[in-house]
C-alpha positions in Angstrom: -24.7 23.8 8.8 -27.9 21.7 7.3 -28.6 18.6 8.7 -27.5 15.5 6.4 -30.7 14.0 4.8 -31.5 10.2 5.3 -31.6 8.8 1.5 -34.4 6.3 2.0 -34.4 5.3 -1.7 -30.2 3.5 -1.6 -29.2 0.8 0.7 -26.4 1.9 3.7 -24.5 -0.8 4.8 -24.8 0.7 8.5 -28.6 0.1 8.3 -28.1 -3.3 6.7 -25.7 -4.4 9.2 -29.0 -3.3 11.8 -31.3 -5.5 9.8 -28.7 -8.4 9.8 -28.2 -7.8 13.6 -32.0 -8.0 13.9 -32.5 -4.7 14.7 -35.0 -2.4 13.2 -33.8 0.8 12.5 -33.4 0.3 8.8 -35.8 0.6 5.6 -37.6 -1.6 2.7 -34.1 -0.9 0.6 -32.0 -2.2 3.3 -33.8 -5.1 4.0 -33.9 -6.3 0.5 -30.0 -6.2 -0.1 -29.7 -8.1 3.1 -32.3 -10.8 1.6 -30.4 -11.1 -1.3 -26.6 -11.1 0.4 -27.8 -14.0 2.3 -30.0 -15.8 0.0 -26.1 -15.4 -1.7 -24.5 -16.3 1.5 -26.1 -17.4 4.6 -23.6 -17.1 6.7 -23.3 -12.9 6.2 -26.0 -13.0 8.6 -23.5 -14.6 11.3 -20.9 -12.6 10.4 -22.6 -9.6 11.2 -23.4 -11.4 14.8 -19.8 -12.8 15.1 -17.8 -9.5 14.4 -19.9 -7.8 17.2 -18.9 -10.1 19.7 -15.5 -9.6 18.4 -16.0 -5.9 18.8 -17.2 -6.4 22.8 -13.6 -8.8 23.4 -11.7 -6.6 22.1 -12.8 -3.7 23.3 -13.2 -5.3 26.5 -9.2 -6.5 26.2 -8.8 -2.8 25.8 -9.9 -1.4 28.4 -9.4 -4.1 30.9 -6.2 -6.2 30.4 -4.6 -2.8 28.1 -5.6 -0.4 30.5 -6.8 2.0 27.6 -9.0 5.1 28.4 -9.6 6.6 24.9 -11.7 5.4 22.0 -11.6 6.5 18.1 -14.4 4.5 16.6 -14.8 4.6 13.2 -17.5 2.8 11.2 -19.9 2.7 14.2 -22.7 2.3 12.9 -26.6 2.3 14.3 -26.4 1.6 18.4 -27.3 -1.8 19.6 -26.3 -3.8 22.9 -23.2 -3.5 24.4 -21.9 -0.2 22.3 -18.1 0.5 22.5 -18.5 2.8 25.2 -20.9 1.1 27.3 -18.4 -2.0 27.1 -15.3 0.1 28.2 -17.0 2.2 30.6 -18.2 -1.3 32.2 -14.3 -1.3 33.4 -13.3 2.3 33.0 -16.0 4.6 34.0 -13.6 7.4 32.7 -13.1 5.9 29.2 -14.0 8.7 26.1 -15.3 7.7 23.1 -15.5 9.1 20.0 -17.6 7.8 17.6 -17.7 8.5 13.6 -19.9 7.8 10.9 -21.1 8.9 7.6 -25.1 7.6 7.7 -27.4 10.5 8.8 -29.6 8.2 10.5 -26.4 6.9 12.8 -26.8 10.4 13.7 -29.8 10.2 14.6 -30.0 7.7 17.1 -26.4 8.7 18.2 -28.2 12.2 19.8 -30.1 9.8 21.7 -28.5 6.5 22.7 -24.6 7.2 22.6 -25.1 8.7 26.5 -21.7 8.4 28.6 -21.2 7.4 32.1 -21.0 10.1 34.0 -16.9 10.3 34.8 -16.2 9.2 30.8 -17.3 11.6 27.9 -18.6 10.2 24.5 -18.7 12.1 20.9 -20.2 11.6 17.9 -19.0 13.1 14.8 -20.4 12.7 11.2 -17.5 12.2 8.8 -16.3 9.7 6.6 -13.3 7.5 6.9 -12.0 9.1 3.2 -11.3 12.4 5.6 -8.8 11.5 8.3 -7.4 14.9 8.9 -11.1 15.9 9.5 -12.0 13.1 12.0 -8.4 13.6 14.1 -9.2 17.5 14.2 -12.7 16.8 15.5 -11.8 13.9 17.5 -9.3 16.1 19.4 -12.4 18.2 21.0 -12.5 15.1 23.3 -9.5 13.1 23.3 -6.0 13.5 24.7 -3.6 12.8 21.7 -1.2 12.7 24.3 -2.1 9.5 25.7 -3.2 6.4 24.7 -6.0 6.0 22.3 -7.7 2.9 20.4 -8.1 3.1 17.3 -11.4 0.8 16.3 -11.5 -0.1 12.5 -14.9 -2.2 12.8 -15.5 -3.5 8.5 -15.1 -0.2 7.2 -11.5 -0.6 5.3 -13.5 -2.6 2.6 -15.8 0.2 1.8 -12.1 2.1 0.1 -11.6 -0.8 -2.4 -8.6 1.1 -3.7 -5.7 -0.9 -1.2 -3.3 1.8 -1.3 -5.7 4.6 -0.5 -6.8 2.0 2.7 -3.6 1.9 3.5 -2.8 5.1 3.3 -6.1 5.9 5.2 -5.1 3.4 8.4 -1.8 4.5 8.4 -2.4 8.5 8.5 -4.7 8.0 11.5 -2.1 5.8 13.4 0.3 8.1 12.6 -1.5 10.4 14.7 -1.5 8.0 18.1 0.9 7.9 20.5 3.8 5.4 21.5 1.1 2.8 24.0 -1.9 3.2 21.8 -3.7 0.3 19.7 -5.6 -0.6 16.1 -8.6 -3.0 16.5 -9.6 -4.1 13.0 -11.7 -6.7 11.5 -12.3 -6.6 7.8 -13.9 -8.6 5.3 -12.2 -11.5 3.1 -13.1 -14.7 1.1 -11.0 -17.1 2.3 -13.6 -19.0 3.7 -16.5 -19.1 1.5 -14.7 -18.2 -1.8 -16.7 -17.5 -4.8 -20.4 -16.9 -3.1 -18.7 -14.3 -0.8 -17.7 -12.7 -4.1 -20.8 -13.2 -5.6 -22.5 -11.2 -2.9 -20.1 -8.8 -2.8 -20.8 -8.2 -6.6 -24.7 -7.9 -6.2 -24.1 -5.4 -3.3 -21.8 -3.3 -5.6 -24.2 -3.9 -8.8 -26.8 -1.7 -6.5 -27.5 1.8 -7.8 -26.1 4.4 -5.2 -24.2 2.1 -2.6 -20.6 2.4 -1.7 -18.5 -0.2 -3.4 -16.8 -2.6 -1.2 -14.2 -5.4 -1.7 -13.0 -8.1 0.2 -9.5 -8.7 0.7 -6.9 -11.4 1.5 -5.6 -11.9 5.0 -1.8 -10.8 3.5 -3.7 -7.6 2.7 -5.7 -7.2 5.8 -2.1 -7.9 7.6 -0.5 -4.8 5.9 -3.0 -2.5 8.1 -1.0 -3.7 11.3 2.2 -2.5 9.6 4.4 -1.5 12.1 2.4 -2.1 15.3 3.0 -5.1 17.4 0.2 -7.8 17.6 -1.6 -9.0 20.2 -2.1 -12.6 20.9 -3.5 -14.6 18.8 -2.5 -12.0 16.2 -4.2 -11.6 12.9 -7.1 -14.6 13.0 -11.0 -15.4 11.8 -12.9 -13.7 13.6 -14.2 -16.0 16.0 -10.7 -17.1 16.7 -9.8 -13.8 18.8 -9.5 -14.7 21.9 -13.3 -16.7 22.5 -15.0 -16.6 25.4 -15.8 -20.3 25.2 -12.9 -21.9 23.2 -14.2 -25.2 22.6 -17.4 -23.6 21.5 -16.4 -21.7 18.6 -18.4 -22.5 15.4 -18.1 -22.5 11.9 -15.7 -19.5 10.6 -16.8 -16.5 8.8 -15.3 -14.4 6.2 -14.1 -12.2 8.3 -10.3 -11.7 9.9 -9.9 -10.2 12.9 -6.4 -8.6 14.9 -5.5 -6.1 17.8 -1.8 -4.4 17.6 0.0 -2.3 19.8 1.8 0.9 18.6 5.2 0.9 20.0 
């Protein structure tokens, strides 16, 4: 099989999410539509920065309180600090991860940085969310469908703007859990900053080659969790899951956040 090609010429919302983070593993394209998202809105810049902190609670709740051993992340993205497996294997030297992503350059740097503790095993397999049945088959090389698993669902549902075909999407894959596993989802909305989360959403879409996205309300994000039994606090803005530092929580984001239990 050929190895993907890196489109240098299109923004990738992975690599933008890296020049957010302020990382620098990302190109001239990508930082441009992050200048223009946040000279749009400022705050995408936080969100970014608050839903990775969300990711390291909840995948630390996962792995610690949960007592989960088996990781399905899907959306990673380019590696940065405290990667999913680095956070669980903090707890559970034995946790497997499996990562999935559609940028050639997440494959890239996966090769290098996604390295595992040496009890745990981590994967990395390039495939888009749009192919489920693909990503369980693969996924199975390394996890036990068996037994627990964690689903993670890190901003990627808004990159299918069709809701039913989202839906469908998220349900297929926890379909395929077993009874004791968990979905970790965040996903984008404008409930907080209305019209100039919109507006960047439009200018993001109005770019020539990049995947649509759409934000969605919190009724909408709560139809993911269909089924499954939330975790406390349930379905919240993101910086509202379960803070470190309660009184310290800022402003919020446009982003809602929710862990759930499969029963």
């Amino acid at each position: 099989m050929s190895e993907p090609k890196i489109n240098k010429d299109v923004p990738h919302s992975a690599r933008v999410w890296n020049y957010l983070l302020g990382g620098k593993d990302n190109y001239p394209v990508d930082r441009e539509a992050g200048d223009q998202s946040m000279e749009v809105l400022p705050e995408v810049a936080r969100l970014a920065r608050e839903s990775r902190q969300y990711l390291n609670r909840a995948v630390s709740y996962l792995a610690e309180e949960a007592g989960v051993r088996q990781f399905l992340d899907i959306g990673t993205g380019l590696p940065t600090a405290d990667n999913t497996h680095e956070v669980a294997q903090r707890s559970a030297p034995d946790a497997r991860i499996v990562y999935v992503d559609n940028d050639p350059l997440v494959l890239t740097y996966a090769r290098a940085l996604l390295t595992s503790a040496g009890e745990g095993a981590t994967a990395y397999i390039h495939a888009d969310l749009r192919e489920p049945d693909a990503i369980l088959l693969q996924a199975a090389r390394t996890l036990d469908f068996e037994r627990p698993i964690a689903l993670m669902l890190m901003g990627i549902t808004e990159f299918i703007p069709d809701h039913e075909q989202a839906f469908a999407i998220v349900d297929r894959l926890v379909a395929a859990l077993p009874s004791g596993s968990y979905l970790a989802l965040y996903a984008t909305t404008n409930v907080v900053h209305g019209e100039r989360t919109d507006r960047a959403i439009e200018m993001w879409n109005q770019a020539e080659g990049t995947t649509p996205m759409t934000a969605r309300s919190v009724e909408q994000i709560a139809r993911f969790f269909r089924g499954l039994e939330p975790v406390d606090p349930g379905l919240v803005e993101i910086t509202r899951w379960r803070p470190v530092h309660p009184d310290l929580t800022g402003e919020p984001v446009d982003g809602y956040a929710g862990v759930a239990r499969k029963p």
